[in-house]
Backbone bond lengths (Angstrom), bond angles and torsions (degrees), N, CA, C in turn:
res aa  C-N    CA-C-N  psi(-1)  N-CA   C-N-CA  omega(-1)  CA-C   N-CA-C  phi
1 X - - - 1.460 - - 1.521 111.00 -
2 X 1.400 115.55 -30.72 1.258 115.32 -174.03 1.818 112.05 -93.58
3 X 1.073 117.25 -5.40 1.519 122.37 171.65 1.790 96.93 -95.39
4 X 1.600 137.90 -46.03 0.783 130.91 165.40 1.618 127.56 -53.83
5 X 1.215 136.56 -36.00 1.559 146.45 148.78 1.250 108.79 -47.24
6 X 1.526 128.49 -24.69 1.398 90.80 -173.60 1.705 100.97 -130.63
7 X 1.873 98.10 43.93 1.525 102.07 160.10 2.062 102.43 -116.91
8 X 1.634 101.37 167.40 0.932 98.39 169.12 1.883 129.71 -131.74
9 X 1.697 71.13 25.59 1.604 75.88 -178.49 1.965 100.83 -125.90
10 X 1.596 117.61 167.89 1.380 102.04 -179.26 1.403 137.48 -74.27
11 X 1.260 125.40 106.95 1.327 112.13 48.84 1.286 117.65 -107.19
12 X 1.425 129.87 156.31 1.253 147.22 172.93 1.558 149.37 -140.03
13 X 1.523 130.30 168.31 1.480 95.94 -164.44 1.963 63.54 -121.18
14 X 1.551 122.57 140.61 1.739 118.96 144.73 1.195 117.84 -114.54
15 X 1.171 125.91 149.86 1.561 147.50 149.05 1.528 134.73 -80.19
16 X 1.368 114.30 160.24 1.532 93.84 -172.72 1.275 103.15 -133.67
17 X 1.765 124.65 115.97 1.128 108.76 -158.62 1.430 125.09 -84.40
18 X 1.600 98.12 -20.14 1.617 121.67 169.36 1.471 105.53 -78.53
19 X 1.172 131.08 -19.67 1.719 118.53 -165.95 2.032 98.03 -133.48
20 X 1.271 100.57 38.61 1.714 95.04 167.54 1.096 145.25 -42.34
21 X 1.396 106.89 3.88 1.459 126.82 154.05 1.338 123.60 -74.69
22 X 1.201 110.77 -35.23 1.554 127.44 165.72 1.335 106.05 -37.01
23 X 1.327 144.85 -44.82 1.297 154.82 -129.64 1.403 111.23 23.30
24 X 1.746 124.59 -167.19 1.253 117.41 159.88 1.458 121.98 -73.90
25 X 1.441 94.64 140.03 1.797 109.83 166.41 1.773 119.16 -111.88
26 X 1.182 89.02 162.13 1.775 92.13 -169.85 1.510 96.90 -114.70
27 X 1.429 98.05 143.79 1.809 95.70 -173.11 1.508 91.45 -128.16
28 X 1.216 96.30 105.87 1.682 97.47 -172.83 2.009 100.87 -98.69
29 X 1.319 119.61 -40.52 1.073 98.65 -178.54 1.979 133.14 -107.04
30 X 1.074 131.03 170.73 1.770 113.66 170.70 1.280 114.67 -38.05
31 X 1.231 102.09 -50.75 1.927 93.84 -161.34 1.474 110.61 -59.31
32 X 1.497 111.21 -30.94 1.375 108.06 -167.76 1.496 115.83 -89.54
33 X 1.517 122.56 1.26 1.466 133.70 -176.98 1.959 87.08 -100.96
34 X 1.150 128.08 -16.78 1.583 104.27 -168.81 1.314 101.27 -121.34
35 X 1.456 131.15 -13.69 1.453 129.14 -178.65 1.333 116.22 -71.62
36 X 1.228 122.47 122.11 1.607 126.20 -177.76 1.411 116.62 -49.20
37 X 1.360 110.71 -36.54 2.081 109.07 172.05 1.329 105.39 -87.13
38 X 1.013 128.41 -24.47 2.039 128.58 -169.30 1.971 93.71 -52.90
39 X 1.261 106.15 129.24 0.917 102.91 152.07 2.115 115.36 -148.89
40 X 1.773 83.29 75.57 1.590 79.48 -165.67 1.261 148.99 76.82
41 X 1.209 123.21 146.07 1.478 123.31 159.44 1.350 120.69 -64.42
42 X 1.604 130.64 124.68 1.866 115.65 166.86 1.794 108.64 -49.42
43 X 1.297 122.32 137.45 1.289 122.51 155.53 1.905 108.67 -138.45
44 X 1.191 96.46 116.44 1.272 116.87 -154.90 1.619 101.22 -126.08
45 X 1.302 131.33 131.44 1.282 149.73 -169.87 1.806 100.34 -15.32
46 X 1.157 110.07 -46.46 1.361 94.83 -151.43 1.979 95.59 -86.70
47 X 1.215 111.25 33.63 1.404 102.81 158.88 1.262 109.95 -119.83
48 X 1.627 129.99 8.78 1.458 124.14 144.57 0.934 117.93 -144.70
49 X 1.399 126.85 47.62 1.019 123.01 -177.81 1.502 106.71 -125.34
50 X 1.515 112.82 114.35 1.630 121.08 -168.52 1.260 114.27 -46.19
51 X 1.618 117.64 -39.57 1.763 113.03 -156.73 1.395 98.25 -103.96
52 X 1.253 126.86 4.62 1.550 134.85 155.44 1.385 119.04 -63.14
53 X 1.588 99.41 -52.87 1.829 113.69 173.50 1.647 119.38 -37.00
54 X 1.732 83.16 -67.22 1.366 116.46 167.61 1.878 106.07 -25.85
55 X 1.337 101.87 -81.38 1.519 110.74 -171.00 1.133 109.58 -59.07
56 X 1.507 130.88 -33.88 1.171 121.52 166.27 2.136 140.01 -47.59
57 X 1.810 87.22 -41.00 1.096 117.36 157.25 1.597 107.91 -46.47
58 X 0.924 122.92 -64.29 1.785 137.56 -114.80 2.032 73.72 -100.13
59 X 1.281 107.70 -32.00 1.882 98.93 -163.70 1.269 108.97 -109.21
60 X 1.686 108.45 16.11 1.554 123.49 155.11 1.533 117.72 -131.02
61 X 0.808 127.55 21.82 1.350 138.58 170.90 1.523 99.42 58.65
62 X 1.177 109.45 60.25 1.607 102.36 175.33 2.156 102.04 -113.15
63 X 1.246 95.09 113.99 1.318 98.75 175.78 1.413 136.17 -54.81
64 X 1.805 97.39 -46.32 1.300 108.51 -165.90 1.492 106.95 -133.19
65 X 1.242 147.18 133.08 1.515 128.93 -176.04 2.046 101.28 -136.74
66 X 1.058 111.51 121.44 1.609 122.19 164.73 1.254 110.89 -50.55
67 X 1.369 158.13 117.77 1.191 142.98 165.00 1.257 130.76 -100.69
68 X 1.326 144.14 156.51 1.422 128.35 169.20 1.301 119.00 -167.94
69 X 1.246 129.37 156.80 1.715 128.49 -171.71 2.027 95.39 -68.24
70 X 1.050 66.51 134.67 2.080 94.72 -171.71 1.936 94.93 -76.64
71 X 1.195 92.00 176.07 1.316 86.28 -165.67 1.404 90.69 -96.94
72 X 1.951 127.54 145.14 1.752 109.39 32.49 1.171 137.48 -84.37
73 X 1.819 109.85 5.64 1.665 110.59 164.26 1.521 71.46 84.77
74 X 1.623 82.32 -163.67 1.800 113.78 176.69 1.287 116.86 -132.61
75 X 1.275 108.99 19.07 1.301 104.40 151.56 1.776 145.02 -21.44
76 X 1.480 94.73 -52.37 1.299 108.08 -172.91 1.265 114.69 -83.73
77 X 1.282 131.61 -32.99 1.442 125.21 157.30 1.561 129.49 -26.80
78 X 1.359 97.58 151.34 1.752 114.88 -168.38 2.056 94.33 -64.12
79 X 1.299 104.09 146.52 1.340 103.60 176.59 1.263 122.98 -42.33
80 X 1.672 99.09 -56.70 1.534 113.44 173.43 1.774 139.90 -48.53
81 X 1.722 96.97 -20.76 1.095 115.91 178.31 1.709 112.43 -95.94
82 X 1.298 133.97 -1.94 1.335 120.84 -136.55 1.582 95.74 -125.01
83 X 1.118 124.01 8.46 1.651 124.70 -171.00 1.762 83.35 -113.68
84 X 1.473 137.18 -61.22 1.151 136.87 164.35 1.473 132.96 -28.65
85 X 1.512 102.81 -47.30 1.668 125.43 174.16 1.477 106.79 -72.98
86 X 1.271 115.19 -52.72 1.617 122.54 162.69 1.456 115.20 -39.05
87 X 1.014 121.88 -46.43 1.650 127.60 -152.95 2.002 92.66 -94.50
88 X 1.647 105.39 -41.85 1.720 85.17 -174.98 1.996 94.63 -81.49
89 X 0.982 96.34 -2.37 1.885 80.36 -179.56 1.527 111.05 -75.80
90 X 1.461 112.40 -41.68 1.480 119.85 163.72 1.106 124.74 -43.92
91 X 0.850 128.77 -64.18 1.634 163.66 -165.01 1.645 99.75 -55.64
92 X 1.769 112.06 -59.74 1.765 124.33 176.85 1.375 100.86 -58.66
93 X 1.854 115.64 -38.96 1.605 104.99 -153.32 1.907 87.42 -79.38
94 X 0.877 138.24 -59.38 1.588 139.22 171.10 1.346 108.50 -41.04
95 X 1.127 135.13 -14.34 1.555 112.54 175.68 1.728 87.25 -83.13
96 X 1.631 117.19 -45.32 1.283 115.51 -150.30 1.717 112.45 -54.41
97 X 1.805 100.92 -23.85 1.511 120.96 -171.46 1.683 105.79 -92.32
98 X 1.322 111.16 8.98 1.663 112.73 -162.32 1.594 80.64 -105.18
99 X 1.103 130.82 -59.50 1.797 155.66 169.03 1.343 107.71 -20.06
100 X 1.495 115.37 -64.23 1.453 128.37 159.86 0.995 134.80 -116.11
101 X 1.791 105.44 82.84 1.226 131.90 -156.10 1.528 112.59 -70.14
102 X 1.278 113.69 110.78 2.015 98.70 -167.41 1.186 99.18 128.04
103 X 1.469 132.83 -57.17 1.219 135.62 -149.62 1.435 121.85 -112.46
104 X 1.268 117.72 -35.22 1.644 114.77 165.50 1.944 101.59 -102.08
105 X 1.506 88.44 157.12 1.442 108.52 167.52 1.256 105.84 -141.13
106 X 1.671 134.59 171.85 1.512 149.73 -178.44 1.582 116.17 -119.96
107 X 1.506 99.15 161.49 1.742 122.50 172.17 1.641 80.38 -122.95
108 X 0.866 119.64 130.08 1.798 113.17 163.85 1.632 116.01 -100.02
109 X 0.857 127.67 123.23 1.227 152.92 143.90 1.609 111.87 5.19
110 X 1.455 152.12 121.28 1.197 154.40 -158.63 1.258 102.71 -144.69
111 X 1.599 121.53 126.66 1.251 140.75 -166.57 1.694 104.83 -72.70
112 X 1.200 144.25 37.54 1.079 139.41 -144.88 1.444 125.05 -70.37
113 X 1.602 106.93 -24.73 1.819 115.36 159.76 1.219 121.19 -64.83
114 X 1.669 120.42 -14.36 1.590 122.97 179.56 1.484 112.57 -99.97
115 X 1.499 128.74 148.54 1.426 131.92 -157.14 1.634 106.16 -40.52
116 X 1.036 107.34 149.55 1.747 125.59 166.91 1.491 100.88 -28.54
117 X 1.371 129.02 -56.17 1.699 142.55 -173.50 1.383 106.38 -47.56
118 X 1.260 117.50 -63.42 1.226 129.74 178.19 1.543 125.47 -49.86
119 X 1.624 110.55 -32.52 1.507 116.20 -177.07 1.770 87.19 -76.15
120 X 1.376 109.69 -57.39 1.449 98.71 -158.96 1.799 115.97 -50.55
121 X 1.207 95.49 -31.17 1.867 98.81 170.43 0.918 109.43 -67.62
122 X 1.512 154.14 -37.43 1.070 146.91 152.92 1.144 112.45 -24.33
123 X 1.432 113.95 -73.49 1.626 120.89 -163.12 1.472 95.72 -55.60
124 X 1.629 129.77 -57.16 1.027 114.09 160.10 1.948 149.69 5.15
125 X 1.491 87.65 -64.37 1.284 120.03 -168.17 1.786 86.21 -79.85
126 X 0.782 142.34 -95.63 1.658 167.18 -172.28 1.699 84.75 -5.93
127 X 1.795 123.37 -56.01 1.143 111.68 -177.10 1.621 119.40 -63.72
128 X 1.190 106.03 20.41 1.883 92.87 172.55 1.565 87.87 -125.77
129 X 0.966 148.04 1.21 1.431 136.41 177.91 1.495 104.97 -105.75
130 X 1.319 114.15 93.37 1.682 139.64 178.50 1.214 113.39 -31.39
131 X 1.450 118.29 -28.73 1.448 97.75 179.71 1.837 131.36 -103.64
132 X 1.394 80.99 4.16 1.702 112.28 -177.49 1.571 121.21 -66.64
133 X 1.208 118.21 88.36 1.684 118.58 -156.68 2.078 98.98 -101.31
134 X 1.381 127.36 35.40 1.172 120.75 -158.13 1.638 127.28 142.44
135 X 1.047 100.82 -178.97 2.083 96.70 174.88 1.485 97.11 -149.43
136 X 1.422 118.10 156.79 1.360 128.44 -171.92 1.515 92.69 -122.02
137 X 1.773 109.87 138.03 1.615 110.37 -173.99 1.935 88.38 -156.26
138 X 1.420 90.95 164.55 1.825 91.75 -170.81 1.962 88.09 -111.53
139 X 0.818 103.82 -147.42 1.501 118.96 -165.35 1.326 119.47 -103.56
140 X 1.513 118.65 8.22 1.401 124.33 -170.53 1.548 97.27 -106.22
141 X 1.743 122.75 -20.10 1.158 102.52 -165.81 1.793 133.47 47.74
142 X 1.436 119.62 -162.98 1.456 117.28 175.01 1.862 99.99 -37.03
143 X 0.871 134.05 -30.70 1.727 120.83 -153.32 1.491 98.71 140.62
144 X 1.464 133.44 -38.66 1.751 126.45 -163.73 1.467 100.22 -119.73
145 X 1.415 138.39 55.17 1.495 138.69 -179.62 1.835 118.67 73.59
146 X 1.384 73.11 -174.04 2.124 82.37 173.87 1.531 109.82 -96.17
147 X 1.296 111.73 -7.93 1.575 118.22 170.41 1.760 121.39 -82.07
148 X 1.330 102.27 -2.65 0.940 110.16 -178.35 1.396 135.49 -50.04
149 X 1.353 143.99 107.13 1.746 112.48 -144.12 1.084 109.78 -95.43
150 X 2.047 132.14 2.75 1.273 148.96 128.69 2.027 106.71 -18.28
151 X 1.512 113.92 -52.61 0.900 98.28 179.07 1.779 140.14 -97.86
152 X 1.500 92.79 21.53 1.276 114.01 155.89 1.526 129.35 -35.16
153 X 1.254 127.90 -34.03 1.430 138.08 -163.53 1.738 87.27 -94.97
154 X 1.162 103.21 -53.86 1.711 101.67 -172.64 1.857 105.66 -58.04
155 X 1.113 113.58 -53.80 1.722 116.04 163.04 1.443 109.30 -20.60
156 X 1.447 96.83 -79.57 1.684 115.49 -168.60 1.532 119.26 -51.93
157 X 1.731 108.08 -29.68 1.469 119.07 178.96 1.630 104.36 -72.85
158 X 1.582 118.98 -68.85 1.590 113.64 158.94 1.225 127.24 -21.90
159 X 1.366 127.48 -61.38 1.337 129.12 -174.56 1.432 110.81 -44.91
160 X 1.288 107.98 -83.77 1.797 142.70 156.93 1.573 82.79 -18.10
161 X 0.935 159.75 -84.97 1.623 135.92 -159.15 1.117 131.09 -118.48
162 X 1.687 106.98 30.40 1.517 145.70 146.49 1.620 86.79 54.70
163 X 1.402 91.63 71.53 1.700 100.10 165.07 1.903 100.06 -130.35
164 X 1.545 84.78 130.82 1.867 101.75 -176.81 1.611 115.10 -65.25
165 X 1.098 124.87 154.24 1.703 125.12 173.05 1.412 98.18 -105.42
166 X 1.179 114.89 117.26 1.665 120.29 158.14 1.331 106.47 -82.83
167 X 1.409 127.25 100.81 1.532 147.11 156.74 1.263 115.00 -59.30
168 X 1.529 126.51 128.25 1.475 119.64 -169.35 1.545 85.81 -162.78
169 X 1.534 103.43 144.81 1.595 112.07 168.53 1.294 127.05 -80.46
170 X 1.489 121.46 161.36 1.480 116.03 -177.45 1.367 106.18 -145.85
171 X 1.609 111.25 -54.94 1.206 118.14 -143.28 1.903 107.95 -92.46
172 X 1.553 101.61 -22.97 1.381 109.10 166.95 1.420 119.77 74.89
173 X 1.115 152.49 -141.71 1.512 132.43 -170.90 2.002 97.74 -146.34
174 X 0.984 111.92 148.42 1.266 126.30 -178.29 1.927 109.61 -35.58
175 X 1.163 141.66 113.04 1.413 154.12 -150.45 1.502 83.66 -81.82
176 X 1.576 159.85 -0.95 0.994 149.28 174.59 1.356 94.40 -82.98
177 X 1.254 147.45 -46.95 1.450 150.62 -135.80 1.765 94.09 -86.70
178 X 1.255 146.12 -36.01 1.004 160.69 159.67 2.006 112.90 -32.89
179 X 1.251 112.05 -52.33 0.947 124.43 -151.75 1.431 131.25 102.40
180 X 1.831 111.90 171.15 1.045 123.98 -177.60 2.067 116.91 -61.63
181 X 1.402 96.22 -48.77 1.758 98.47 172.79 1.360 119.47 -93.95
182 X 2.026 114.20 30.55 1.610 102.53 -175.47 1.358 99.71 -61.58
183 X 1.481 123.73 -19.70 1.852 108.07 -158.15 1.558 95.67 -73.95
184 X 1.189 127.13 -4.45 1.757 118.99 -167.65 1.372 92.39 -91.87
185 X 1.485 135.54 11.39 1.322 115.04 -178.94 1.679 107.87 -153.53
186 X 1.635 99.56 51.60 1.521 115.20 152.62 1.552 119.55 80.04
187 X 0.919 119.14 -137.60 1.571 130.60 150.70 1.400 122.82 -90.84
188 X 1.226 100.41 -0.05 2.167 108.39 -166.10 1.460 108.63 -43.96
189 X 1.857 89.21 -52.07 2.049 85.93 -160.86 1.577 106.58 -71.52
190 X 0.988 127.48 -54.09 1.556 127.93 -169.95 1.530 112.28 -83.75
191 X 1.345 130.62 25.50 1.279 133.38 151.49 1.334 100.74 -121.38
192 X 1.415 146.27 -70.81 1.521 137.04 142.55 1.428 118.89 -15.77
193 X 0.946 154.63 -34.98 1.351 144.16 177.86 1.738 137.99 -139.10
194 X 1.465 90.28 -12.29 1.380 122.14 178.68 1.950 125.27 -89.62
195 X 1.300 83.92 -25.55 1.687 93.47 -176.95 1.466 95.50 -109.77
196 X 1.107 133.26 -37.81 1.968 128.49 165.04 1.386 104.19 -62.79
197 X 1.236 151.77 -29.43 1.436 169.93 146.95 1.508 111.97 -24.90
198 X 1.510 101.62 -80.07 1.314 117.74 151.50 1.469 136.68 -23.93
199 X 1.332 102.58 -68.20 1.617 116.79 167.24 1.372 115.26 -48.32
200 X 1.551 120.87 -65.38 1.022 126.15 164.93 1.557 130.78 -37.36
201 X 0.950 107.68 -50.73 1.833 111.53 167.14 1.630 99.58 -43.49
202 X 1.133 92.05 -92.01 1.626 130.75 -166.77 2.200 92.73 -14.96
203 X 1.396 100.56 -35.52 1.939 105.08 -161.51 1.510 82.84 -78.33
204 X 1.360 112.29 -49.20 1.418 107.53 -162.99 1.507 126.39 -81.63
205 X 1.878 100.92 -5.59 1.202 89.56 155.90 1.652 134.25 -85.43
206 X 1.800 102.41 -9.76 0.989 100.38 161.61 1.577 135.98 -80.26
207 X 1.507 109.25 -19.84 1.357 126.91 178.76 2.136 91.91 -52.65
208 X 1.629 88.42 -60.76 1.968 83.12 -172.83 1.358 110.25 -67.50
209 X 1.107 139.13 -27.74 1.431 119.93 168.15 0.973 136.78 -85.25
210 X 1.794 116.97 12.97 1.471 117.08 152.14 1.333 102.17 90.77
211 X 1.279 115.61 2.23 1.773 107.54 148.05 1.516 127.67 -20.02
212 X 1.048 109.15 -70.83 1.550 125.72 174.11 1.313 111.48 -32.30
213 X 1.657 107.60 -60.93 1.228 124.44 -149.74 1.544 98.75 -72.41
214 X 1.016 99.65 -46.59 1.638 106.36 -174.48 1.822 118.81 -61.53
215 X 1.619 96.73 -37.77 1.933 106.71 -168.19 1.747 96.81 -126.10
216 X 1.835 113.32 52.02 1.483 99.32 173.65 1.290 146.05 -20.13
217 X 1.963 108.41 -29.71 1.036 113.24 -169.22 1.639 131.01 -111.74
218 X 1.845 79.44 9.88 1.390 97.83 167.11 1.264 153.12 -61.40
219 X 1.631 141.45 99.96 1.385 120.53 -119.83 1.452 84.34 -119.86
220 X 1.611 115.43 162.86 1.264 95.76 -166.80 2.091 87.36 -156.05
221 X 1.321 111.57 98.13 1.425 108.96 163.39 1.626 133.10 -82.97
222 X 1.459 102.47 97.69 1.315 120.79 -179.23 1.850 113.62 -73.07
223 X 1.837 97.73 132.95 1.703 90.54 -173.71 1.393 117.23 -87.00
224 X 1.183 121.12 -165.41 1.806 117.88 -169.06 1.379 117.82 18.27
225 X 1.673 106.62 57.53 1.369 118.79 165.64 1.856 113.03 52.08
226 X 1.076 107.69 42.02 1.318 118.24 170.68 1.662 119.63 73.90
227 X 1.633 112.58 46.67 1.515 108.02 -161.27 1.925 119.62 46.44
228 X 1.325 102.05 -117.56 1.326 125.78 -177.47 1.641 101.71 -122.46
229 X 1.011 117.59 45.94 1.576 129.37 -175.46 1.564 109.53 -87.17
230 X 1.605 103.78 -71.58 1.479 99.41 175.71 1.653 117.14 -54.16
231 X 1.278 123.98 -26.82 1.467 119.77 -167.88 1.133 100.69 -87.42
232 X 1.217 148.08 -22.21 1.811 141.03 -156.11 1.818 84.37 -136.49
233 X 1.456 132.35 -1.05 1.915 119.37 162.08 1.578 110.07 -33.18
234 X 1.278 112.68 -47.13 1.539 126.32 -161.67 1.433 93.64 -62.92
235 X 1.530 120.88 -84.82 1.417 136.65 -172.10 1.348 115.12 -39.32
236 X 2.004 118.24 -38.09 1.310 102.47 172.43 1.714 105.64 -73.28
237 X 0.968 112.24 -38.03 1.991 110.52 -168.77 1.798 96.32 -50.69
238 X 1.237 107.02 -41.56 1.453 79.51 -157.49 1.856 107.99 -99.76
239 X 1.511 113.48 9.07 1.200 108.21 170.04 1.483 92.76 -112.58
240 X 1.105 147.86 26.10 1.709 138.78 127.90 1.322 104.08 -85.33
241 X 1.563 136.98 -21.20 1.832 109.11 159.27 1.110 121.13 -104.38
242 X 1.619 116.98 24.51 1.883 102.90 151.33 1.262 102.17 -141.60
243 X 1.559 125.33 59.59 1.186 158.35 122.74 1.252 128.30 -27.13
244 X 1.748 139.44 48.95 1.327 126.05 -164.53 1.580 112.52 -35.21
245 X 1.626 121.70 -56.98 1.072 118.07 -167.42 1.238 113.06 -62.28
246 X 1.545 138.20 -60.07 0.939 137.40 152.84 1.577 113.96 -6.35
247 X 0.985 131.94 -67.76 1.736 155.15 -130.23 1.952 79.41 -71.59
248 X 1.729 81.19 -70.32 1.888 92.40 -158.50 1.523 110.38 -69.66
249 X 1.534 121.57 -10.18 1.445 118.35 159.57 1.488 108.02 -71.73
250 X 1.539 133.66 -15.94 1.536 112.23 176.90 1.491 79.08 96.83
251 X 1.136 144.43 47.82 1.416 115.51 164.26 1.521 123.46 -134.67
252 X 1.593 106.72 14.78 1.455 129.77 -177.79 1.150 93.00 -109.19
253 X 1.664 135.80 -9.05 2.130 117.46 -163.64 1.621 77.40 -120.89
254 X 1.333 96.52 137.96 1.499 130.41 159.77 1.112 91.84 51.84
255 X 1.453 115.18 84.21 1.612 128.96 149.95 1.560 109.72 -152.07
256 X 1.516 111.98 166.39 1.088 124.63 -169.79 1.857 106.68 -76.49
257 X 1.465 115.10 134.57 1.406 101.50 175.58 1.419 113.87 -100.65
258 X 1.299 141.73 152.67 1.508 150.85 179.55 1.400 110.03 -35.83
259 X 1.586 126.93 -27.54 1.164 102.55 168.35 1.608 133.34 -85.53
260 X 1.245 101.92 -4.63 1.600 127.04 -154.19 1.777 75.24 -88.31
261 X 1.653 117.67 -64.34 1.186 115.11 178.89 1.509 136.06 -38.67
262 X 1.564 100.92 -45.58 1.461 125.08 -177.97 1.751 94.06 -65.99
263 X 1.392 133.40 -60.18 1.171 104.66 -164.46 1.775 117.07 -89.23
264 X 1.422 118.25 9.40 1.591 127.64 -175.43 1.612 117.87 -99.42
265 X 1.279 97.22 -43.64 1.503 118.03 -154.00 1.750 96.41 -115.23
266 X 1.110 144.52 -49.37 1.582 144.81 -135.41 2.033 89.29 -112.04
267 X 1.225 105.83 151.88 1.232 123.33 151.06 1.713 129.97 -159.36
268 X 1.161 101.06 152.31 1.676 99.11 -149.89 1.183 99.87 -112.12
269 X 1.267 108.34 139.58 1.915 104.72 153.67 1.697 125.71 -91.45
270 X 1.407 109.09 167.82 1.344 89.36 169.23 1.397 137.31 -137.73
271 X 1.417 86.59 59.25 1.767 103.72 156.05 1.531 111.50 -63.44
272 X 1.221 118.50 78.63 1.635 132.03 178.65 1.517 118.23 -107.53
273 X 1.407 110.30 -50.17 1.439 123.38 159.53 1.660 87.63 103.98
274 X 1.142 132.72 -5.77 1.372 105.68 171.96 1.478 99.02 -172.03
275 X 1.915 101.96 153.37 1.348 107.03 -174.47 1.858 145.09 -30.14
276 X 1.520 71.79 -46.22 1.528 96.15 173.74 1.256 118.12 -57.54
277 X 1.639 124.48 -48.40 1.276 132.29 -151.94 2.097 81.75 -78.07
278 X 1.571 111.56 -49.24 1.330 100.36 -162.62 1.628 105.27 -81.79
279 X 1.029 142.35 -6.64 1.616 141.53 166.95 1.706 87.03 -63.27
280 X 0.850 140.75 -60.55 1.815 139.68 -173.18 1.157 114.03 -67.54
281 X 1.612 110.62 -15.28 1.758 100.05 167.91 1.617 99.82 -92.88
282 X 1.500 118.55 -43.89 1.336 96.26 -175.26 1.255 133.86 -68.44
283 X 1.611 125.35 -14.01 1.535 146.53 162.72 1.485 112.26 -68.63
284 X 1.344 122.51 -24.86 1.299 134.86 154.43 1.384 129.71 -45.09
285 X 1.340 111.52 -75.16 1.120 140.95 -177.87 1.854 129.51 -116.17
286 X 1.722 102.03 -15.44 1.172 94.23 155.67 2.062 94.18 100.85
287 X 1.226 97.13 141.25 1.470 116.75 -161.41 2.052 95.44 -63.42
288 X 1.074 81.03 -58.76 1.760 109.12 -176.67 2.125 113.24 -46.81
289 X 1.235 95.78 -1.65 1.479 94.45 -167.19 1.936 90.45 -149.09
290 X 1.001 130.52 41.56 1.411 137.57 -170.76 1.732 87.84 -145.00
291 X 1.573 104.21 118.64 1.302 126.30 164.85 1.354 131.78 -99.22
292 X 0.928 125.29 143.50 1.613 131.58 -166.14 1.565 110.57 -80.30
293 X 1.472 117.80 102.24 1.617 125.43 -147.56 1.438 104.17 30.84
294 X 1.877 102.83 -131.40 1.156 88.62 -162.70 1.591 84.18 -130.99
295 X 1.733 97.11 76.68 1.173 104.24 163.94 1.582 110.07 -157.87
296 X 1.435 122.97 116.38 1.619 118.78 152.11 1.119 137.44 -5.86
297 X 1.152 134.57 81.09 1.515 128.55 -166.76 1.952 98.83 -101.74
298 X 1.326 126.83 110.12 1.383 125.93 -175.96 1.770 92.61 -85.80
299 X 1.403 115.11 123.42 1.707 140.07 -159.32 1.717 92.02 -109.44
300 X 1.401 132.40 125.85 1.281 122.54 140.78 1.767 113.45 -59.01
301 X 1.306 111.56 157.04 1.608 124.42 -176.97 1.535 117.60 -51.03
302 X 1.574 101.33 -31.89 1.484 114.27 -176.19 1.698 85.50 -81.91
303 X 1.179 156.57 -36.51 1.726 136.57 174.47 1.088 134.33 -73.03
304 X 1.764 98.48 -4.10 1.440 93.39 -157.24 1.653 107.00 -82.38
């Protein structure tokens, strides 16, 4: 919060000095730093504030909660700065889980604007801090996707110390694809269709570049129940096996298909908002690997 306050370009935290009721807002994306009505996201204590969590927990019976810096990540940071910024963000979120010992756990934070070397030391580092079950990353990866084969080393480092990727959207899909009057209709299209859109690509570009194939044991928890993943699984499987190009590159024989993935490797939450969307994550991927939003809920045997 305090590296975000004292930038003024996106991302950002503003205040309003005439309307202090406003509180601070976070302006995480373009549209909302240049649009004449945008005035931010609310971010209000209880999105960093530890003993808020806590109480929040405590007045829903939530036992156990994963935590992690929400997106914009750190992406956007200068190379030079982003292995440093990474390491004290880790470092705060583990004291916060050392405090309430039992009750919080982490995704840690990955320097992803600083060289390939640097993320993998990270991941590195994360395995000596006990409460660190994973890393949280959006869909841009280094700068060129999750297919990226730059991020191969980061794969191989996760796997190797069976730490999960919490996948979450950010960046949303190009504002041309919407149309000429999307601005007459809010945030609808590119949070409704743009960030499930997103997600969805982003799996399937790893499904075609052999992610899987390469780091079997790579587990990978995707948020809002996998974009549009479970509903269009079918349509990608079977237009990657009658794929000419595909075919004669060798890239339809002896590989893993999306469902084999969906129920081994993928797990979903289910911030879906409605039955339907979560009956298709659990037929997807299976009851047993579907998380309660995007938070850990520890179940005695008699709840589960």
């Amino acid at each position: 919060m305090q590296l975000l306050r004292s930038r003024d370009k996106v991302p950002y935290v503003r205040s309003f000095p005439d309307d202090p009721a406003a509180g601070d807002r976070l302006v995480i994306l373009p549209a909302e730093d240049t649009a004449s009505t945008s005035r931010g996201r609310p971010i209000g204590s209880e999105y960093y504030d530890v003993k808020e969590k806590i109480a929040f927990m405590d007045a829903h019976g939530i036992d156990i909660s994963v935590i992690s810096l929400a997106n914009p990540w750190l992406d956007w940071l200068p190379k030079h700065e982003a292995a440093e910024t990474a390491r004290q963000v880790n470092d705060d979120v583990e004291r916060m889980c050392v405090q309430h010992e039992g009750r919080l756990y982490a995704f840690g934070t990955l320097p992803l604007s600083a060289p390939a070397n640097e993320v993998v030391k990270e991941i590195e580092r994360l395995t000596s801090l006990p409460h660190h079950r994973g890393v949280v990353v959006g869909t841009s990866g280094l700068g060129s996707g999750l297919d990226d084969p730059a991020l191969d080393h980061m794969y191989e480092a996760l796997e190797k110390h069976q730490q999960i990727i919490f996948l979450h959207p950010h960046y949303g899909l190009p504002t041309s694809v919407y149309g000429p009057r999307a601005s007459d209709y809010g945030h609808v299209l590119p949070l409704a269709l743009g960030f499930p859109l997103e997600t969805t690509i982003a799996v399937t570009r790893m499904l075609l570049s052999g992610v899987w194939d390469r780091f079997p044991k790579l587990n990978v928890l995707i948020a809002h129940s996998g974009g549009t993943l479970p509903f269009l699984a079918g349509r990608i499987e079977s237009c990657i096996a009658h794929d000419a190009h595909l075919y004669h590159e060798g890239k339809t024989q002896k590989r893993r298909d999306v469902w084999d993935v969906l129920k081994n490797n993928i797990y979903l939450d289910a911030v879906i908002y409605a039955d339907t969307g979560l009956k298709a994550a659990v037929d997807a991927s299976g009851a047993d690997r579907l998380m309660f939003g995007e938070t850990l809920i520890k179940l005695s045997p008699s709840t589960k």
